[in-house]
C-alpha positions as CSV (number, residue, x, y, z in Angstrom):
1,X,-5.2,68.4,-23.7
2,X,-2.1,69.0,-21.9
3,X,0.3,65.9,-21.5
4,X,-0.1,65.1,-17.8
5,X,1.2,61.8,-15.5
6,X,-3.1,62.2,-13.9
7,X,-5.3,64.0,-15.4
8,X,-7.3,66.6,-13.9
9,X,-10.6,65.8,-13.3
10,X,-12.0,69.2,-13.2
11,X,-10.7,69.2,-16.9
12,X,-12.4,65.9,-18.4
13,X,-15.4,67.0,-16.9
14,X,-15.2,70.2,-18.2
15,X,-16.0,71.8,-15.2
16,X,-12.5,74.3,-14.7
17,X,-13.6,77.1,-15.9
18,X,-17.0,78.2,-14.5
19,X,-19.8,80.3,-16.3
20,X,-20.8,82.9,-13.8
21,X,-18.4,84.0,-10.8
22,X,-19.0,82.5,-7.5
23,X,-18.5,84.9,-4.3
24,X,-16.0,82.8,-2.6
25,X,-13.4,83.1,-5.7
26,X,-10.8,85.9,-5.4
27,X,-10.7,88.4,-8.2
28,X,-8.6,90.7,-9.8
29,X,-9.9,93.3,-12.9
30,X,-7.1,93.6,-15.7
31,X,-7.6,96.1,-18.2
32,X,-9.2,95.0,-21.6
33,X,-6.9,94.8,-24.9
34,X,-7.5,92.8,-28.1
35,X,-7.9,88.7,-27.8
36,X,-6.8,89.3,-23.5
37,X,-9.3,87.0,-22.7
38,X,-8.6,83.9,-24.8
39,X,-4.6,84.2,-23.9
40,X,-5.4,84.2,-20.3
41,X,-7.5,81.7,-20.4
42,X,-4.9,79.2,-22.5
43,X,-2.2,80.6,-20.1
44,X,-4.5,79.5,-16.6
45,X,-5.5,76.1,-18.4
46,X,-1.7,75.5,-19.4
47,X,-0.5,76.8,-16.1
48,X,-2.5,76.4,-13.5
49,X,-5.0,73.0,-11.6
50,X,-7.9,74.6,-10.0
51,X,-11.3,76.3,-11.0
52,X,-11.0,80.0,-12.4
53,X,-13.9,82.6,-14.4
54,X,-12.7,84.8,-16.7
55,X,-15.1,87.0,-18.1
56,X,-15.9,91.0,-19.3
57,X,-17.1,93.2,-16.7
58,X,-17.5,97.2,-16.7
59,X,-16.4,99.7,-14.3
60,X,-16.9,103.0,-13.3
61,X,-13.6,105.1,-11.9
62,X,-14.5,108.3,-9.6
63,X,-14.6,110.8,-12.2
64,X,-17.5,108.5,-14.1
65,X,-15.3,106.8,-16.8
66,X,-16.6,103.6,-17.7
67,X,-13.6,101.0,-18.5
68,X,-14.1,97.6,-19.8
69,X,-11.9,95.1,-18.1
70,X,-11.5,91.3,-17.8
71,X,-12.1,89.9,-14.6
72,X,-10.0,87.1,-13.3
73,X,-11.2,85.0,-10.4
74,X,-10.0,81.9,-8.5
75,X,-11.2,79.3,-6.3
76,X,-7.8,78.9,-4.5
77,X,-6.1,82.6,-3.6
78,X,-2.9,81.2,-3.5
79,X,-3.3,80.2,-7.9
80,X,-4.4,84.1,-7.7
81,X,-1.0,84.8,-6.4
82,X,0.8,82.9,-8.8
83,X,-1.3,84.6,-11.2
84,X,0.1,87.7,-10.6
85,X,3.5,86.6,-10.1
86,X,4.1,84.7,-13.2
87,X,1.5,85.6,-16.1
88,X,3.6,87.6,-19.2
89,X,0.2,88.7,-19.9
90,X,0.3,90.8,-17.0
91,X,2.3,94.5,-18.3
92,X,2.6,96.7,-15.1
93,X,3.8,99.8,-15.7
């Protein structure tokens, strides 16, 4: 566990990082590379305070080219943000 003045309670409950994706989390779908998902999900716990999902999904682009990606999803949009901002995970080209 991470060295913290309180601890989370979301994290000695274990209840941070939810099983299934509820509908009022904002997502975004990264593309899928070797060990992506365990990274990003030591970089959110290291990181980040609120509840997240990270799991596998599979989509379909116009041309019908299945892609698997990871999708990342927040309870708060503005830990999304930050997300985005600051994750060296993240390679846009």
């Amino acid at each position: 566990m991470i060295k913290l003045k309180e601890p989370n309670p979301l994290n000695v409950f274990g209840l941070r990082r939810t099983k299934v994706q509820p509908r009022h989390f904002e997502s975004i779908a990264i593309p899928y590379t070797y060990n992506v998902e365990e990274a990003l999900n030591k970089w959110i716990r290291k990181n980040l305070k609120g509840r997240f999902y990270v799991g596998k999904i599979l989509k379909v682009d116009d041309q019908k080219h299945v892609d698997s990606m990871i999708n990342v999803a927040f309870e708060d949009g503005k830990e999304l943000a930050y997300f985005m901002l600051a994750c060296p995970l993240l390679k846009y080209k």
